[in-house]
N, C-alpha and C positions, 0 to 999 in steps of 0.2 A: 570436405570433412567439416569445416566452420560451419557451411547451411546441416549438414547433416545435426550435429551438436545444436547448433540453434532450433530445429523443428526439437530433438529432444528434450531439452529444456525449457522449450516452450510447454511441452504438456505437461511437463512434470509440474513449473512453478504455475500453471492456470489449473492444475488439477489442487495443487496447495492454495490457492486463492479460492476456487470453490470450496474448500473444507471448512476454513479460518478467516477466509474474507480479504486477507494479501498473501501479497509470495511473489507475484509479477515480477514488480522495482527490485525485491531483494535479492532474487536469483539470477535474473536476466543481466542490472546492471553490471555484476562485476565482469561476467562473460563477455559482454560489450566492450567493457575499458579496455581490456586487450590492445583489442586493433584500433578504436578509435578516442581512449580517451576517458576518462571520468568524467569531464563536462563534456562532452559531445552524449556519450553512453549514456548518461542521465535524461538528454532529449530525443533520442531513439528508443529507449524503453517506454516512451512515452505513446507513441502508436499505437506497440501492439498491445499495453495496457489499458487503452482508451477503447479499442475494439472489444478483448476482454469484457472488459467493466460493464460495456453498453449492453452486452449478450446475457451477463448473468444479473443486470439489474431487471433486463424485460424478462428474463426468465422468472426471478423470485420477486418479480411485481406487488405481489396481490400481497407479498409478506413484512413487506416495510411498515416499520412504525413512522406513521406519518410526525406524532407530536416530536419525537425523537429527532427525525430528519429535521423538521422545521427549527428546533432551538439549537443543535448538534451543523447540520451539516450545510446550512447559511451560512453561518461565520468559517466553517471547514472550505469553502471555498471562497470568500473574501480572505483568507488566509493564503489559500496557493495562490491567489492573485498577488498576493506582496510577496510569498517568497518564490514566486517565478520572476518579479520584476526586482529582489535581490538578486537572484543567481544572475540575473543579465548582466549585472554589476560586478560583480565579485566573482562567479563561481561558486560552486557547492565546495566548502572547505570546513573550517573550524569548528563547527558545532555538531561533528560526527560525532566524537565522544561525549560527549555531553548526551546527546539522542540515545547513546546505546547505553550507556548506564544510567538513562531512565527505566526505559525496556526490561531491563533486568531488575531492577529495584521491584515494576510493574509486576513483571513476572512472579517474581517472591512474594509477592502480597497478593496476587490472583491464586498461587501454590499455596497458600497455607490459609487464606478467606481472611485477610484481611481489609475483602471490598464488602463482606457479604452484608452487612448493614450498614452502608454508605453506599447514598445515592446522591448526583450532584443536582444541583438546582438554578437557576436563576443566572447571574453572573459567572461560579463557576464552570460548568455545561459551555456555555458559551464560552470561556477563556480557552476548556480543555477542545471547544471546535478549532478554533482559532488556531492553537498552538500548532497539532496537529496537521492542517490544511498547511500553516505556513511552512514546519520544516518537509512536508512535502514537496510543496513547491521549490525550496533552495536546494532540495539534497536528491531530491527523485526519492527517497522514502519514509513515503506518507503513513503505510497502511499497517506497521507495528505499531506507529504511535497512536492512529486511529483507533486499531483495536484495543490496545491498551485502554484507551479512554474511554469505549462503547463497554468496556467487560464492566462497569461500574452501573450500569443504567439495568442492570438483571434480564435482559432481555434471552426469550428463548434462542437457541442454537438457528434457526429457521432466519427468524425476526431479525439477529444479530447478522446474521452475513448479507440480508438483503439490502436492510439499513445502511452498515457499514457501506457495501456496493454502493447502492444510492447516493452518499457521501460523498463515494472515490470518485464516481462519475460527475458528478458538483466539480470537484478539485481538477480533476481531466482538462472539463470544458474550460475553468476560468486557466488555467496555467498551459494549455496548448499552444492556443496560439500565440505568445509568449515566444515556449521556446521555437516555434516555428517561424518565425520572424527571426529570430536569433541566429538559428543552425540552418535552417531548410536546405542552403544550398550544399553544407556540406553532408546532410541527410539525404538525399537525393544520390548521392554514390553508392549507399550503403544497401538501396533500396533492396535487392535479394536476400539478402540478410535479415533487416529487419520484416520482410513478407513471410518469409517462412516461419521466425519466432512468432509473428501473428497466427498465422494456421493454426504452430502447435498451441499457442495459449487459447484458442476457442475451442478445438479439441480436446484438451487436458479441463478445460470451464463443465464441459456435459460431462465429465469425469468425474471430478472433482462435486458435483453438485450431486450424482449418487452416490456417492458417498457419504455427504452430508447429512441425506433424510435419513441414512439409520443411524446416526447417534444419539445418545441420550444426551441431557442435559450437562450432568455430571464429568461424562465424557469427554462432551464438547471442551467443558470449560479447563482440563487437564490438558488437551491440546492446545488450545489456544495460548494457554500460558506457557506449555512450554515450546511454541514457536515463535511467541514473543522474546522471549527468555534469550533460543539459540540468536535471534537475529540480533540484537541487542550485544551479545557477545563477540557477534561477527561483526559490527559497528564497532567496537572497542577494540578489537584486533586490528581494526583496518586503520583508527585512530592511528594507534600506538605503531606501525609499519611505515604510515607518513609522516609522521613525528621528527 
């Protein structure tokens, strides 16, 4: 029943990461924590979104903004490299809520266009890479905060989730092996488990990406916000549970 549920929510949340650009970390890991943990689940989610990521970045290749990746998603992976080399330390803990009512604030100002002429530049761009990549790396979820911070650069619906991938894929490579140094041995038990969530998350990725090419812009950007929005909400509920 557990692999069964796992290949299902494999495709669902890689079908929700082709749409909006994440959904892996946020749906996968709480399913994980179950049987192995919040910090274990965090470095097991970590594969079959690494797979993922790598599928739908060669897929929307040719759609990346490069200027964007280069000031955005450098510092987004010099970031999961320090907060994967936090969690070694500590564990993913305390700045769950903090993370999620940002998301939502995001949310609220993507919902009502309070990004629509604001664009970051220079210093910021890079801070909001940074931030991003880093609670990636502590908490395993990277890709609300990510989007959050790419919906401010106007990029089309296309451009936006390749970019974003691009990013994720950056953040993957630098915080792997990390936690795989960390977990692997006790990763290595789980191994059917976590193979199957991989299937379905490259399954649910060709899903999930036609569905993308027929949204409009408009569209786009009403979902995005509001699965920033629910995840953000679901970081705050989960806050206030371990509190």
């Amino acid at each position: 029943m557990f692999l069964a549920v796992a290949l299902a929510l494999g495709v669902l949340s890689g079908a929700t990461a082709g749409i909006v650009g994440f959904g892996i970390g946020s749906l996968l890991t709480p399913f994980f924590s179950v049987p192995l943990g919040m910090d274990l689940a965090v470095a097991a989610v970590t594969v079959p979104h690494l797979f993922a990521t790598a599928l739908r970045c060669y897929r929307l290749r040719r759609e990346i903004d490069g200027g964007v990746l280069r000031r955005f998603g450098l510092l987004s992976a010099a970031g999961g490299l320090a907060g994967a080399l936090t969690y070694a330390q500590l564990g993913p803990s305390a700045l769950t809520g903090v993370l999620g009512g940002l998301l939502v604030l995001t949310a609220i100002a993507n919902l009502t266009g309070a990004f629509t002429d604001r664009r970051p530049s220079g210093l910021m761009s890079g801070a909001l890479g940074l931030s991003s990549g880093f609670f990636g790396g502590l908490a395993g979820n990277q890709g609300g905060l990510r989007s959050a911070a790419l919906s401010t650069f106007a990029l089309r619906p296309r451009a936006f989730v390749a970019t974003s991938t691009a990013t994720g894929l950056m953040v993957d490579l630098a915080r792997t092996p990390v936690y795989a140094a960390v977990s692997a041995g006790d990763l290595l038990r789980y191994w059917p488990q976590i193979g199957m969530a991989t299937v379905g998350v490259l399954v649910g990725t060709v899903i999930g990406e036609r569905l993308l090419f027929g949204l409009s812009p408009a569209t786009f950007r009403r979902i995005l916000a509001a699965a920033v929005g629910v995840l953000g909400l679901w970081l705050l509920w989960r806050s206030f549970l371990s509190a």
